[in-house]
C-alpha positions as CSV (number, residue, x, y, z in Angstrom):
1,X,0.0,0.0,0.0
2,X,2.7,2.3,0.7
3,X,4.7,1.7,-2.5
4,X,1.0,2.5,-4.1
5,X,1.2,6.0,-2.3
6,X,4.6,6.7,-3.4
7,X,3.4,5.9,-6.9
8,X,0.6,9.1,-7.1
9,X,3.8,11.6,-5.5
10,X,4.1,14.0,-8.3
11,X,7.6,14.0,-8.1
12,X,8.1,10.2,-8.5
13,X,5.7,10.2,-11.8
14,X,7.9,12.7,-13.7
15,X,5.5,15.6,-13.2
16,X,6.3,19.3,-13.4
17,X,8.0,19.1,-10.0
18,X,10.7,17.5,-10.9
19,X,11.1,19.5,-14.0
20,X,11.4,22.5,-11.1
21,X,8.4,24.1,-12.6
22,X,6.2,24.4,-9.5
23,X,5.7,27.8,-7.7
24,X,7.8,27.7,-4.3
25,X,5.7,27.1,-1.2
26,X,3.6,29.3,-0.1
27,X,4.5,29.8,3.7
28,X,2.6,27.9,6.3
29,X,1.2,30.0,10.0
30,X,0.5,28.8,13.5
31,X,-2.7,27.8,12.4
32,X,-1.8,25.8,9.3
33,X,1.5,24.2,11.5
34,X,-1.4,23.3,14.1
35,X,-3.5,21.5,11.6
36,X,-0.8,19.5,10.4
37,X,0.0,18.3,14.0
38,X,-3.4,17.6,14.6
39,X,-3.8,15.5,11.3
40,X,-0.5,13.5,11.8
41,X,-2.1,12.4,14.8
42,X,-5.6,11.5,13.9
43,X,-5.8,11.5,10.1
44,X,-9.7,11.0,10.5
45,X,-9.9,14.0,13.0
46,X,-13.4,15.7,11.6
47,X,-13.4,19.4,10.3
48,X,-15.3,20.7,12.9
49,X,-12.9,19.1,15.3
50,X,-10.1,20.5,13.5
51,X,-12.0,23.7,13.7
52,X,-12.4,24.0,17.0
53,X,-9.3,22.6,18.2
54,X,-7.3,25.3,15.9
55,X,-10.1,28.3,17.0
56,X,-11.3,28.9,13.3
57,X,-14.6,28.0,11.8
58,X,-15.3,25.3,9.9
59,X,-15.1,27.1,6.6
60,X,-11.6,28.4,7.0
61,X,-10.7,25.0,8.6
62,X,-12.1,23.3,5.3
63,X,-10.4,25.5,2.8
64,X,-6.7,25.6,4.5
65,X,-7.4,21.6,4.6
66,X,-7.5,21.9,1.1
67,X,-4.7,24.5,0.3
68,X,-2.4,22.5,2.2
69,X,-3.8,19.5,-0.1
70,X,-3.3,21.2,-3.2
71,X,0.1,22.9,-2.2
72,X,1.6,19.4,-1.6
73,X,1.9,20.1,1.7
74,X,-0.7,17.1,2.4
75,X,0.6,14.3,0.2
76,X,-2.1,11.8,1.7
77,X,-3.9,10.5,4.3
78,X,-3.8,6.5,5.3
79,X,-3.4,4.4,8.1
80,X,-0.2,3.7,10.9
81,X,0.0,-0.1,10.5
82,X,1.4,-2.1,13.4
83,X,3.4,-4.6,10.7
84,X,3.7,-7.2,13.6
85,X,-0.3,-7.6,14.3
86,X,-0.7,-7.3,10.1
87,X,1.2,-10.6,9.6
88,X,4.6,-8.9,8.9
89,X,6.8,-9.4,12.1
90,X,10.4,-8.8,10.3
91,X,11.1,-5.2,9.3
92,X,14.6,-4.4,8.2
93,X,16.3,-1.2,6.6
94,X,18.3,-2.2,3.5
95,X,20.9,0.3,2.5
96,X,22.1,-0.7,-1.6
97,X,25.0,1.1,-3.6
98,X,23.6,1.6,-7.3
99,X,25.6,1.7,-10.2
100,X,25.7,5.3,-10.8
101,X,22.8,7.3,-12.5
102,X,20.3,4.4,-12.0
103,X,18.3,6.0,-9.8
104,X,14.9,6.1,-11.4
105,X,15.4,2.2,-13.4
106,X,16.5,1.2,-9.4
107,X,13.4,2.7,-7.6
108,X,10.8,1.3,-10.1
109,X,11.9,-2.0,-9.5
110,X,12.0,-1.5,-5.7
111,X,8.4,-0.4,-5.8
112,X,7.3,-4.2,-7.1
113,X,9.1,-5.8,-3.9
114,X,6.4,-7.1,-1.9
115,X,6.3,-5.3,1.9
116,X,8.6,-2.1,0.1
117,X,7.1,0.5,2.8
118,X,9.7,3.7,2.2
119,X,12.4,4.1,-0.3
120,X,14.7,7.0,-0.3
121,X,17.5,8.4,-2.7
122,X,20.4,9.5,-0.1
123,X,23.9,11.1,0.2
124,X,26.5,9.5,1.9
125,X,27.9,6.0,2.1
126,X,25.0,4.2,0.3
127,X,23.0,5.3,-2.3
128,X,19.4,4.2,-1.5
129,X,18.0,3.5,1.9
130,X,14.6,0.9,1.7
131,X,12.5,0.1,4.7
132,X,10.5,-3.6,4.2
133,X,8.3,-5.5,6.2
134,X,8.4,-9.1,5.7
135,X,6.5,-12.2,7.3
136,X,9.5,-13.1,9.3
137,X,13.2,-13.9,8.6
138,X,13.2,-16.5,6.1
139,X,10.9,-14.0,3.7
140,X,13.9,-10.9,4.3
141,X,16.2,-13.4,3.5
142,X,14.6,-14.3,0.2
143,X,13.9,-10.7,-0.6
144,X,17.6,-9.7,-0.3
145,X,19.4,-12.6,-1.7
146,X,16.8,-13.5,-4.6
147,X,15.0,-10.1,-5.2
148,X,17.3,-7.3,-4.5
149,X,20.8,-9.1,-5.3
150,X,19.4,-10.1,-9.0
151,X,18.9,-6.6,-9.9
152,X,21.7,-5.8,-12.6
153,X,22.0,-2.1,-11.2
154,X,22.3,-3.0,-7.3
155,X,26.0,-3.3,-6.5
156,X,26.3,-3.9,-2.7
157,X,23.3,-4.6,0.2
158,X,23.4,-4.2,3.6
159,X,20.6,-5.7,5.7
160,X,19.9,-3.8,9.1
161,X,17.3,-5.7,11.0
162,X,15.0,-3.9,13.1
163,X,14.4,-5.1,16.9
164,X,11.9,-1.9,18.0
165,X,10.4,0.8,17.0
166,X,9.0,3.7,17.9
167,X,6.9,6.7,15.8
168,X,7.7,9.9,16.9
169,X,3.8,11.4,17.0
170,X,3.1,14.7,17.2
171,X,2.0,16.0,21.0
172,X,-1.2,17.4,21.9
């Protein structure tokens, strides 16, 4: 589901972002920053609870809901999945060295591993860091060796295997 959501980002489907054609940002107040808090915490929160929580009406709560939305400020709303209870007790980051300016042949292909959750171009010793959830150790181990290793572009993996977690929610 994730990979799905990374799929509709603008920027991954080629669209004028990454052609640097978007208008910068417009910048976001107290009231907007307070929204966003509020909806990282309860992405189901109503409008009118978002309304009175922030002290505006409904109406402006509504249409700086939707600004934020069509800014790209709001990229989505879904569920916080506890992978464990969902049948996927093995989560591991995978950090992958890429043969140089394979970027976008590399992510497509990560995007069809099954339990792919977040996959990030970075700078530094490795060249893309991937979060997956698997059904447990033997199904990582399979995904790295068979999946990941077979792809022409991958050069090196490094499996980091995750023992705890915690989200860092917003505070009320």
């Amino acid at each position: 589901m994730a990979s799905e959501q990374m799929a509709e980002r603008p920027e991954e489907a080629g669209g004028q972002e990454e052609a640097g054609a978007q208008p910068p940002p417009r910048p976001l107040d107290a009231v907007d920053q307070d929204i966003l808090r509020m909806l990282q915490a309860d992405g189901r929160a109503s409008i009118r609870s978002v309304a009175e929580r922030v002290h505006v009406s409904r109406a402006n709560a509504y249409a700086r809901i939707n600004r934020l939305v069509e800014d790209g400020v709001i990229r989505g709303f879904g569920a916080r999945v506890d992978h464990e209870r969902a049948g996927h007790g093995t989560s591991a980051y995978i950090t992958l060295k890429i043969v140089q300016n394979s970027w976008r042949t590399v992510r497509s292909q990560l995007r069809q591993l099954p339990g792919a959750s977040h996959i990030a171009l970075v700078g530094g010793d490795f060249d893309v860091l991937l979060l997956v959830h698997t059904p447990d150790n033997r199904a990582l181990r399979e995904l790295v060796l068979t999946r990941l290793q077979a792809i022409p572009e991958v050069l090196s993996t490094r499996t980091l295997l995750v023992f705890e977690t915690e989200g860092l929610e917003p505070q009320s």
